[in-house]
Backbone as a printed PyTorch tensor [residue, N CA C, xyz], in Angstrom:
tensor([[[172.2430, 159.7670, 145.9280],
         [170.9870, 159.1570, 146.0530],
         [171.1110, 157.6410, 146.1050]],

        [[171.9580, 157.0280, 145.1450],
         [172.4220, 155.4920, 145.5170],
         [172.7980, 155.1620, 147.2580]],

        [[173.4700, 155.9570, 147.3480],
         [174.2400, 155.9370, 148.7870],
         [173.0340, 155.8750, 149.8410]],

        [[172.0370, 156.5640, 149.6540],
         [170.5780, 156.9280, 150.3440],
         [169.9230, 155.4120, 149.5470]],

        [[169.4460, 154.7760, 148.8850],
         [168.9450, 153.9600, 148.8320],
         [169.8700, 152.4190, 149.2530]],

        [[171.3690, 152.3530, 149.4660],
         [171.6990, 151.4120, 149.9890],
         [171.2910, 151.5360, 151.7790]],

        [[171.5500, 152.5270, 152.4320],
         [170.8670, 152.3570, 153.5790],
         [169.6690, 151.9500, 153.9390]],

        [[168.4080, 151.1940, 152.8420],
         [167.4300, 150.7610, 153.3830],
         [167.6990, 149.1270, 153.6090]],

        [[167.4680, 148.4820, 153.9720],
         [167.6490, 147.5200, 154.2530],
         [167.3890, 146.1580, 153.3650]],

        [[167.7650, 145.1070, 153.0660],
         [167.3860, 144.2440, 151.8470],
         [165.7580, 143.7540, 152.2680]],

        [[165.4540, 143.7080, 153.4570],
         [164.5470, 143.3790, 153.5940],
         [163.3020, 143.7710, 153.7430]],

        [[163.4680, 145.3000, 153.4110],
         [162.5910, 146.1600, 152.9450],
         [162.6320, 146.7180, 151.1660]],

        [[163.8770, 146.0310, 151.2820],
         [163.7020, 145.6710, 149.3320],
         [162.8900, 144.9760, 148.9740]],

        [[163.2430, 143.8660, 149.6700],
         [162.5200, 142.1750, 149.1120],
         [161.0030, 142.5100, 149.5020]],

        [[160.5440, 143.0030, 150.6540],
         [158.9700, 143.0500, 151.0510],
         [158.8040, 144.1100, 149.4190]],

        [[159.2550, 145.5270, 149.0330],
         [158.7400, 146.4370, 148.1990],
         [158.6510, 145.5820, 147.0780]],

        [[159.3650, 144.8680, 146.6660],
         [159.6020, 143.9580, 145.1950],
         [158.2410, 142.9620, 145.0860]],

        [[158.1050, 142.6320, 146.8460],
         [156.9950, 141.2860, 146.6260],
         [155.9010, 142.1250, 146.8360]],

        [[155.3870, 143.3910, 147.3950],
         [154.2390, 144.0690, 147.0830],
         [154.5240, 144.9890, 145.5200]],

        [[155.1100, 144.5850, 145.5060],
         [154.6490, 145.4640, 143.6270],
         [154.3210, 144.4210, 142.6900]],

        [[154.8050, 142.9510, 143.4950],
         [154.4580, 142.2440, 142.1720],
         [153.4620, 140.9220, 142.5980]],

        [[152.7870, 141.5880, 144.0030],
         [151.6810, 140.8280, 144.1490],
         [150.7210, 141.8320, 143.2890]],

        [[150.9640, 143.3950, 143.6450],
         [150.0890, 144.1920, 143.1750],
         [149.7710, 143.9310, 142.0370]],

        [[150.8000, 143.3630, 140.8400],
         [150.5270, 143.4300, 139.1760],
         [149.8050, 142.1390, 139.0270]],

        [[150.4110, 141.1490, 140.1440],
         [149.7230, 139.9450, 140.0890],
         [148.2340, 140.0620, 140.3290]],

        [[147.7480, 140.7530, 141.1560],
         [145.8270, 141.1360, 141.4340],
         [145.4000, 141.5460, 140.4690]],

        [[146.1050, 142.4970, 139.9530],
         [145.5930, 143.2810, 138.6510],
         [145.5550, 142.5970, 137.5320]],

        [[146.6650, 141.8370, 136.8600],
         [146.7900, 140.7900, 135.6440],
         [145.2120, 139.6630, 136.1460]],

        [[145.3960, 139.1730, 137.6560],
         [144.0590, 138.4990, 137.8950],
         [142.9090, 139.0460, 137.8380]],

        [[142.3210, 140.1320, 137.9500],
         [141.1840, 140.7600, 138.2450],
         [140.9730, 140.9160, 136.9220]],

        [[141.9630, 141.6480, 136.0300],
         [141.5290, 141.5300, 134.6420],
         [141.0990, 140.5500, 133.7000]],

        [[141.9620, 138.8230, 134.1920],
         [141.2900, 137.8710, 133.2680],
         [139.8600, 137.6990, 133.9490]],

        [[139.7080, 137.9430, 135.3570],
         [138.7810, 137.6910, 136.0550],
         [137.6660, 138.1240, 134.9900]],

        [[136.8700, 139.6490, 135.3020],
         [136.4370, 140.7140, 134.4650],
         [136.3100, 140.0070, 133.1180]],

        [[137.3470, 139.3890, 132.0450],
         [136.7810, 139.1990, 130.8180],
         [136.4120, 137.4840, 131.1110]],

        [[136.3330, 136.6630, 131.8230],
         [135.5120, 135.7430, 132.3790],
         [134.4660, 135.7910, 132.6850]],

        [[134.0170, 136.5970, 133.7140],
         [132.5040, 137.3950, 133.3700],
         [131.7960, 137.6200, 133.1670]],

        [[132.7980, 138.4510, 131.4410],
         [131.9440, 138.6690, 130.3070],
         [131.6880, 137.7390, 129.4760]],

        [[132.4960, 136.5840, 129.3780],
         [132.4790, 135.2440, 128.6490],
         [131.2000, 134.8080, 129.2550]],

        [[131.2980, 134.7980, 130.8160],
         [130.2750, 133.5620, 131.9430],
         [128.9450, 134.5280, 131.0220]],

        [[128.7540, 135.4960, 131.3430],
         [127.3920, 136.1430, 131.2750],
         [126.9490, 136.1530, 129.9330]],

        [[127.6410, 135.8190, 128.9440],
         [127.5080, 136.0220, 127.6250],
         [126.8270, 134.2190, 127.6140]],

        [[127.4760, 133.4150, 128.0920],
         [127.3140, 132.0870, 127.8070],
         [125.7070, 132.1460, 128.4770]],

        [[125.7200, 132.3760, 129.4770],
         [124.1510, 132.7090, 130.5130],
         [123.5410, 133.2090, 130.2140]],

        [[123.7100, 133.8220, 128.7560],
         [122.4000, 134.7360, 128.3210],
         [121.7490, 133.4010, 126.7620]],

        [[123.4400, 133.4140, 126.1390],
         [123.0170, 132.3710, 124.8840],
         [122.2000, 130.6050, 125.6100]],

        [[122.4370, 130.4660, 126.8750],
         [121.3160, 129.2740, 127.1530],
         [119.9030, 129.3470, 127.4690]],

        [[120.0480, 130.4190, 127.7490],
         [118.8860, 131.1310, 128.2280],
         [118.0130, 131.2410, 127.2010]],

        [[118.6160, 132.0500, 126.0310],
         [117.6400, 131.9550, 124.8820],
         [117.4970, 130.8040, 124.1430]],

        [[118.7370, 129.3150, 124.1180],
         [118.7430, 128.5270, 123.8900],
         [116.9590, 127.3710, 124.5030]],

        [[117.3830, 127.7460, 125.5530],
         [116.0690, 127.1590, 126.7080],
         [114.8440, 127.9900, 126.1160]],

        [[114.8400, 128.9950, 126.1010],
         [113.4740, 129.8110, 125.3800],
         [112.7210, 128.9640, 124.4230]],

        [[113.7580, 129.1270, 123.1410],
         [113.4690, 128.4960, 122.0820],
         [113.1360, 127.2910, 121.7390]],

        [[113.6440, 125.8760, 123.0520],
         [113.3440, 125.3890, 122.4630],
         [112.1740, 124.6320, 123.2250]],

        [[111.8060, 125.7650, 124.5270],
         [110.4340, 125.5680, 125.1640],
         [109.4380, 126.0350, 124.0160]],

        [[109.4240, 126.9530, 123.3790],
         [108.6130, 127.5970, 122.7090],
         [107.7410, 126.4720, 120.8680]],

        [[109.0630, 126.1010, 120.9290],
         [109.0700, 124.5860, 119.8130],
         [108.5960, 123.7570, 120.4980]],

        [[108.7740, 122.9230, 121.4550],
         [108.4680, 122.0720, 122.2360],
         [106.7930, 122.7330, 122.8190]],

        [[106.5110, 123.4650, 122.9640],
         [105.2040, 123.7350, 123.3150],
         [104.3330, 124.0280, 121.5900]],

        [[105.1460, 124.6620, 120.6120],
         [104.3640, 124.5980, 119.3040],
         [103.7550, 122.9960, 118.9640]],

        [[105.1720, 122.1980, 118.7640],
         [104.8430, 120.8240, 118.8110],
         [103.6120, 120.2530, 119.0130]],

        [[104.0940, 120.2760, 120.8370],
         [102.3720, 119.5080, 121.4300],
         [101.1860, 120.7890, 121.3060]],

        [[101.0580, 121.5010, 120.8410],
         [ 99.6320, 122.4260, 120.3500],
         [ 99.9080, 121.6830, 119.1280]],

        [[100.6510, 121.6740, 118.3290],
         [ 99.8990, 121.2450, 116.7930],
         [ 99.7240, 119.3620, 116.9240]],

        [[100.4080, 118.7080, 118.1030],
         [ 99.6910, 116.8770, 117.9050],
         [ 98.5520, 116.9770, 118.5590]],

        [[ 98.3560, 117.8730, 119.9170],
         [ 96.8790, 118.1560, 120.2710],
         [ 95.7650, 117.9440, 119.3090]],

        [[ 96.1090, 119.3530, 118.6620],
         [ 95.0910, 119.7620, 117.8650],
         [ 94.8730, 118.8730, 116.7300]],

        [[ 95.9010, 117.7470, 115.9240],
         [ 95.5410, 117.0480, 114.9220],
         [ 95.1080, 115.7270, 116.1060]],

        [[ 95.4070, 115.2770, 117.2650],
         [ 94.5590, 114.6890, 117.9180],
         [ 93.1760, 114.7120, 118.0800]],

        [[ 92.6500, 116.2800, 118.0350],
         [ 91.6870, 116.4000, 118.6980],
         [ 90.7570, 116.6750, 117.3090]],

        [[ 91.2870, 116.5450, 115.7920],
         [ 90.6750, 117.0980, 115.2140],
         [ 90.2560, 114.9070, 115.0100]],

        [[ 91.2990, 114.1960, 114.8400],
         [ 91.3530, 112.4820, 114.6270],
         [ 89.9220, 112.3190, 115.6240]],

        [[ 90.1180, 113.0160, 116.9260],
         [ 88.8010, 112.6210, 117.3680],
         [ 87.1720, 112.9220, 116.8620]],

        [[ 87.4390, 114.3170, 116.6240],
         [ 86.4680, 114.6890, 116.4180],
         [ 85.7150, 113.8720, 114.5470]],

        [[ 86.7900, 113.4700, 114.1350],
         [ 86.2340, 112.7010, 112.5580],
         [ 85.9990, 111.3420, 113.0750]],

        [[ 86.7360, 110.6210, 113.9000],
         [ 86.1480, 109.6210, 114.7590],
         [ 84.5880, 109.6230, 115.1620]],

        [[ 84.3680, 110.5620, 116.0660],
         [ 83.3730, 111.1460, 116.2800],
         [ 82.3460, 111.1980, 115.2140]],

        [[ 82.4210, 112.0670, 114.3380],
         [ 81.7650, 112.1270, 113.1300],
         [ 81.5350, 110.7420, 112.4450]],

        [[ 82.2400, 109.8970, 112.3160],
         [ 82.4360, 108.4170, 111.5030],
         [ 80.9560, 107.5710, 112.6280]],

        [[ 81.4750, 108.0100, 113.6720],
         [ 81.0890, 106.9130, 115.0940],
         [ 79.3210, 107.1730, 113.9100]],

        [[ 78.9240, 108.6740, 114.3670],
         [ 77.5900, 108.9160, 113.9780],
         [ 77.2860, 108.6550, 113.1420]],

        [[ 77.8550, 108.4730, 111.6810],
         [ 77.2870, 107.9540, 110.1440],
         [ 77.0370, 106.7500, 110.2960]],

        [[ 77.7880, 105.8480, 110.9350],
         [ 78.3090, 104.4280, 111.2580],
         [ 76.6640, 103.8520, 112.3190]],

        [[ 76.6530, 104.5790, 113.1160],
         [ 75.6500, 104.5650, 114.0970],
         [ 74.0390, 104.4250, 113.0720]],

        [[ 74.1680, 105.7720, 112.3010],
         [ 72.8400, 106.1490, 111.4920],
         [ 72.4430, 104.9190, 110.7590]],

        [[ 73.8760, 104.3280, 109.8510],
         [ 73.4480, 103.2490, 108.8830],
         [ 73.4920, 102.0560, 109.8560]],

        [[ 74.1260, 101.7820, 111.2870],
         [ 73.6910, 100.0310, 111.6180],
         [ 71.9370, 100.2240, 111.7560]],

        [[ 71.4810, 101.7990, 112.0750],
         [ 70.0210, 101.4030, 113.2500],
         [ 69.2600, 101.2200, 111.2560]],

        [[ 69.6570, 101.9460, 110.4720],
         [ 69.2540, 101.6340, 109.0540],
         [ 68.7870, 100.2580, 108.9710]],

        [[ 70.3230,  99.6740, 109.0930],
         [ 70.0160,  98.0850, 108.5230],
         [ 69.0420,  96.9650, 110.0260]],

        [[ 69.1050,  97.9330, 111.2710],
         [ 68.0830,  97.4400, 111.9640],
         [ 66.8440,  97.1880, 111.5550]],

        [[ 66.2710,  98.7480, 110.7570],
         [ 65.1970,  99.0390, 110.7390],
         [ 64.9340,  97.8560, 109.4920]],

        [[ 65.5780,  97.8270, 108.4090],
         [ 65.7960,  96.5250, 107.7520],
         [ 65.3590,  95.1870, 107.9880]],

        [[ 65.8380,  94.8750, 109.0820],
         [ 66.3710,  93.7220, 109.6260],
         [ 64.9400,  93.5670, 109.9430]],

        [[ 64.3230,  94.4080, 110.7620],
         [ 63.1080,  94.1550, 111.1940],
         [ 61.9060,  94.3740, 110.2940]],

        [[ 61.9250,  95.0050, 108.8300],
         [ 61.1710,  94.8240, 107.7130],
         [ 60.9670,  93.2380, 107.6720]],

        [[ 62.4520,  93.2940, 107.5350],
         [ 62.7780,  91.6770, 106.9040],
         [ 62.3650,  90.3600, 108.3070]],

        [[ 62.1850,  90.7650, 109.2760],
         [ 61.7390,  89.8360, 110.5440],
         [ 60.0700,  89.9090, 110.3800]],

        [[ 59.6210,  91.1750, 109.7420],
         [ 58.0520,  91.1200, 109.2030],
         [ 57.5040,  90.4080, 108.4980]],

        [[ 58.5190,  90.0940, 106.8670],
         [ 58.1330,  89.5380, 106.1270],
         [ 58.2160,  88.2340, 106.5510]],

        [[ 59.0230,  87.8850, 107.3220],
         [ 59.3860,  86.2880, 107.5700],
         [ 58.1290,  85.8230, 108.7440]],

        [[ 57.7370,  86.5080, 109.3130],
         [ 56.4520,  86.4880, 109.7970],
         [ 55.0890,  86.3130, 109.0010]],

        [[ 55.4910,  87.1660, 108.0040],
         [ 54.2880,  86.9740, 107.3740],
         [ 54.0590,  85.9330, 106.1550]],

        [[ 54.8830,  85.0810, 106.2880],
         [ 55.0110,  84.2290, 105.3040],
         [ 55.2450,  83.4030, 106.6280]],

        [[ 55.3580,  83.0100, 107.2220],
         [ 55.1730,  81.7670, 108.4540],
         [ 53.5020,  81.8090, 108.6920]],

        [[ 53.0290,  83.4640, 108.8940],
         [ 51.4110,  83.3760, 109.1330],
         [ 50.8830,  82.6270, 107.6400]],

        [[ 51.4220,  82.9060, 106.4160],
         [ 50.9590,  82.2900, 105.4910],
         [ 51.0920,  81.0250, 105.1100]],

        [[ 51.9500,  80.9250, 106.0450],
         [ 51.8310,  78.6070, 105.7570],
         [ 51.3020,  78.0300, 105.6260]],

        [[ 49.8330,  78.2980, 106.6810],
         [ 48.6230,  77.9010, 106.4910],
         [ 48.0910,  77.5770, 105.1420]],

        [[ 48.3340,  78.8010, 104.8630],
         [ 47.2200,  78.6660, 103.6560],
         [ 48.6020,  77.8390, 102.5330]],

        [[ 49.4030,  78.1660, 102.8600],
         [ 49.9460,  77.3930, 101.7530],
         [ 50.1180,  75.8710, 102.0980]],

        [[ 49.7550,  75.5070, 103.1110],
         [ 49.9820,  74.2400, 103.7220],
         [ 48.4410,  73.6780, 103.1050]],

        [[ 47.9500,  74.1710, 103.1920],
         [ 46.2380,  73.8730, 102.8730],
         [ 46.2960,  73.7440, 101.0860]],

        [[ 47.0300,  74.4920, 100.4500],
         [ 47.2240,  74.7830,  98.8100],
         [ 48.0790,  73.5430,  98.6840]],

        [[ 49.3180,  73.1390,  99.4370],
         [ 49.8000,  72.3710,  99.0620],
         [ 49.5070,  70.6150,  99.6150]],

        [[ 48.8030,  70.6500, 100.4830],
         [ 47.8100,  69.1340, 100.1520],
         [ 47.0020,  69.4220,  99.3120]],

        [[ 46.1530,  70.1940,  98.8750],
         [ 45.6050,  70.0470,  97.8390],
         [ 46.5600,  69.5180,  96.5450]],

        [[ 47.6980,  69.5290,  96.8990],
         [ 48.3460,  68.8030,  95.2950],
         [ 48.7710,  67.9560,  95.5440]],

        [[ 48.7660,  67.4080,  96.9700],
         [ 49.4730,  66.5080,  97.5650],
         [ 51.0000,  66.3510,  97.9910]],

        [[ 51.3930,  67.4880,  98.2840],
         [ 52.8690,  68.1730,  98.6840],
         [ 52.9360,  68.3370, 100.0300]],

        [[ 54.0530,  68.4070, 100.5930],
         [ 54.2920,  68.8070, 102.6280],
         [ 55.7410,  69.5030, 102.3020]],

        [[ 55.5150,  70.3470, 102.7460],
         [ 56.9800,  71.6370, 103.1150],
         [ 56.8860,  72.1340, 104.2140]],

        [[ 56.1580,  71.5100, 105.0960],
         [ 56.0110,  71.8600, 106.2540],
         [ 57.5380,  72.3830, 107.4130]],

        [[ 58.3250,  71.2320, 107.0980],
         [ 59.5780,  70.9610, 107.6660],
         [ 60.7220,  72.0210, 106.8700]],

        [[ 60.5890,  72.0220, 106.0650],
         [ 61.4630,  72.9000, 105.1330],
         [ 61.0420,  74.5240, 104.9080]],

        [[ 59.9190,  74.8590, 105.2340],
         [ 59.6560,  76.1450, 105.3670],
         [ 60.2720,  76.5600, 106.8880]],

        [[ 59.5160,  76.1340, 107.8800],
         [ 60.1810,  76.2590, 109.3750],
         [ 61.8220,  76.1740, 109.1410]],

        [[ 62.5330,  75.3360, 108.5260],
         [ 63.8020,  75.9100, 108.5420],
         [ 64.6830,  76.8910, 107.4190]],

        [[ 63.8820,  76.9470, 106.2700],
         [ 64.4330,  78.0720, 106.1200],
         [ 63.9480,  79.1150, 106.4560]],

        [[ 62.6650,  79.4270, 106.8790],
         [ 62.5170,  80.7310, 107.7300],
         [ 63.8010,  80.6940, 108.9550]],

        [[ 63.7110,  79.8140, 109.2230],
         [ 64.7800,  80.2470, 111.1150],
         [ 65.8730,  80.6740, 110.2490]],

        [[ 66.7240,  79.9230, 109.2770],
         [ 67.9870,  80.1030, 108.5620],
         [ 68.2570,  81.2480, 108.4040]],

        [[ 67.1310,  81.7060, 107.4930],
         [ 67.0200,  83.0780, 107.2150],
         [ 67.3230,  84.2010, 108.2100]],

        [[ 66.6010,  83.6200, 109.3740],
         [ 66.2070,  84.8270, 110.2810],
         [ 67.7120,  85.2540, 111.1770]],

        [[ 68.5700,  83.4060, 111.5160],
         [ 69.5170,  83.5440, 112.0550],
         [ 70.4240,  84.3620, 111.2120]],

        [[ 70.8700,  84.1980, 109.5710],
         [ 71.5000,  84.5310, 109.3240],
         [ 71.4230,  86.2460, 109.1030]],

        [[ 70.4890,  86.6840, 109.2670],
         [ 70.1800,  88.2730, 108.8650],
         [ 70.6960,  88.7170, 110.2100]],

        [[ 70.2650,  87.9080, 111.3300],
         [ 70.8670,  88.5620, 112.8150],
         [ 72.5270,  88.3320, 113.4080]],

        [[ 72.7990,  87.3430, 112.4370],
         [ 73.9570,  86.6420, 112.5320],
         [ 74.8680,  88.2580, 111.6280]],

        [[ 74.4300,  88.4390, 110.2870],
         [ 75.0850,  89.2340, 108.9140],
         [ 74.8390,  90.7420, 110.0400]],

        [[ 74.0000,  91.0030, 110.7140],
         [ 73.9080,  92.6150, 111.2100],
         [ 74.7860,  92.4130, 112.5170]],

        [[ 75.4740,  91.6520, 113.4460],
         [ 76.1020,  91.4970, 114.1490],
         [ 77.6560,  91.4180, 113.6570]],

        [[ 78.1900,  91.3190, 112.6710],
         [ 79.1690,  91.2240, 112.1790],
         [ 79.1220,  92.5980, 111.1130]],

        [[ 78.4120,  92.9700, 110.7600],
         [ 78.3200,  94.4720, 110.3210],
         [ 78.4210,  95.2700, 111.0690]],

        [[ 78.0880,  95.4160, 112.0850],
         [ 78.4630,  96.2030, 112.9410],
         [ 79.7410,  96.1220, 114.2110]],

        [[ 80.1440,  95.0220, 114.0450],
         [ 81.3510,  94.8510, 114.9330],
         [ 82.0910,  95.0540, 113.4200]],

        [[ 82.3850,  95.0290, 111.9950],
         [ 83.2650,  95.0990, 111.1010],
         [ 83.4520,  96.8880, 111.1360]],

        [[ 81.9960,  97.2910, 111.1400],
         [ 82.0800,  98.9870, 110.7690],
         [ 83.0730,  99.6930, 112.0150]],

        [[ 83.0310,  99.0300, 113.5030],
         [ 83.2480,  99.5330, 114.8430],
         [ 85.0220,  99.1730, 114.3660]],

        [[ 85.3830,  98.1510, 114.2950],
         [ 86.7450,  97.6840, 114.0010],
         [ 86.9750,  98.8980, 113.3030]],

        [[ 87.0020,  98.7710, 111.8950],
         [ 86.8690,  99.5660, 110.9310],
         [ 87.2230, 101.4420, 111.3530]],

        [[ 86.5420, 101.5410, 112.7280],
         [ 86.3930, 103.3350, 112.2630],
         [ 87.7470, 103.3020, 113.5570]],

        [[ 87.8860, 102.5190, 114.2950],
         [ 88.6780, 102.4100, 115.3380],
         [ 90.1180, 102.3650, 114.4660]],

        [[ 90.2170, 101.3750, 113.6790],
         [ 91.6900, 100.9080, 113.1720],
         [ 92.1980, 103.3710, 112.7420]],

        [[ 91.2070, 103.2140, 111.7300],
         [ 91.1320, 104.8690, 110.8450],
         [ 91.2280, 105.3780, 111.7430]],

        [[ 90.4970, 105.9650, 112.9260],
         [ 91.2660, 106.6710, 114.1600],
         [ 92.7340, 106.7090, 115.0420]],

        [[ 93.1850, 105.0450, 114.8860],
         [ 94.2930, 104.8750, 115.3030],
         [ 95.4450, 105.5260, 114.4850]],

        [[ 95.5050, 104.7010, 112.8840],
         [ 95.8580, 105.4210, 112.3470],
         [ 96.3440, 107.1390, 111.5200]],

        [[ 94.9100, 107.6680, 112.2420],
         [ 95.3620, 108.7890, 112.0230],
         [ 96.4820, 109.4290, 113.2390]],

        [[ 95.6680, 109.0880, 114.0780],
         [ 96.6370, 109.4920, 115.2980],
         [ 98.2360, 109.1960, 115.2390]],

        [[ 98.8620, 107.7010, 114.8940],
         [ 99.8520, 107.8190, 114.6110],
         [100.4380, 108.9890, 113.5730]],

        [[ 99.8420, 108.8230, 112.6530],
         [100.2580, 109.7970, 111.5140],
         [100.4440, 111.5350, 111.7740]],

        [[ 99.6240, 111.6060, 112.5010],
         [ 99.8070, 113.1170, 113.5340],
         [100.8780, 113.1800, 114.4230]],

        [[100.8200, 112.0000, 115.4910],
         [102.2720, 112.2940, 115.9820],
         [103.4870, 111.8980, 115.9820]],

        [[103.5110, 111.3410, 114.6270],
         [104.7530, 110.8820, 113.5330],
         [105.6530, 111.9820, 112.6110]],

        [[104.3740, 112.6760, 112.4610],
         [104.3330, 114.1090, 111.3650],
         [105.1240, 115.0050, 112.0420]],

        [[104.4790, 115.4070, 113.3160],
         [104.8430, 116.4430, 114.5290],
         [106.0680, 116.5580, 114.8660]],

        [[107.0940, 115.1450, 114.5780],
         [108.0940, 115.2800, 115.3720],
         [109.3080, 115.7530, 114.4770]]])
C-alpha cells in the first residue's frame, strides 16, 4: 500500500495537504466567526436596552421639570391674582383717600372764612399739603405695585430654578 501511495504524485500531495488545511482553516474561522456573533448580538441587545433606559429617564426627567414648571406657573398665577386683588384694594383706598382730600379742599372755604376770623391765612399751605399728600399716595401705590410685580416674578424665577436644579 506504501508502494501504491508513492505513485501519486508530490503534487497531488501538496494540493491534498493544502485542501485539508484550508478546510480546518474555514472551520477554526467560521467557528470564531459564530462566537463573534454571539458576542456582536449580545453587545446589540445590551445597547439597546442601554438606549431604552435611558430614553425612558430622560423622558421621566422632563415630565417631572414640566410638571414642577407648570405647577411654579400656576402659583405664579395664583400670586399674580392675590397681588392683583390687594393693588385694586389699595386703589379703592387711594381713591377714599383722593375723596377726603377733596373734601377738605371743598372745606377751605369755610375754614378760610374761620380762619380770618382769627386773623390767620393757610391758604398757601393747605393747597400744598393737599397736592403733597395726593402726589405721595399716587407716588406710594405706584411703587407698591411695581415692588409686589418684582416681588412675585423674582419667587417664580426662583422656583423654577429650584425645579430644574432638583430634576437633574
Amino acid at each position: 500500500m506504501i508502494a501504491a501511495l508513492k505513485l501519486i504524485p508530490a503534487r497531488v500531495w501538496a494540493v491534498a495537504v493544502l485542501v485539508i488545511a484550508l478546510a480546518i482553516l474555514v472551520g477554526v474561522q467560521t467557528y470564531r466567526l459564530k462566537g463573534m456573533q454571539v458576542t456582536h448580538a449580545t453587545y446589540v441587545a445590551e445597547v439597546k436596552d442601554a438606549k431604552a433606559r435611558a430614553i425612558a429617564q430622560a423622558r421621566a426627567t422632563q415630565s417631572k421639570i414640566q410638571t414642577e414648571l407648570d405647577q411654579v406657573r400656576a402659583d405664579a398665577s395664583t400670586q399674580k391674582a392675590t397681588d392683583d386683588a390687594l393693588a385694586a384694594r389699595q386703589r379703592d383706598d387711594n381713591r377714599q383717600l383722593q375723596q377726603q382730600i377733596t373734601g377738605v379742599l371743598a372745606d377751605r372755604t369755610r375754614l378760610r372764612a374761620s380762619l380770618v376770623e382769627r386773623g390767620k391765612t393757610i391758604e398757601d399751605l393747605t393747597d400744598l399739603l393737599a397736592q403733597l399728600r395726593s402726589e405721595a399716595d399716587d407716588y406710594a401705590g405706584e411703587l407698591a405695585s411695581a415692588l409686589t410685580a418684582s416681588r412675585r416674578a423674582g419667587f417664580a424665577c426662583e422656583r423654577s430654578y429650584d425645579a430644574v436644579r432638583t430634576a437633574r
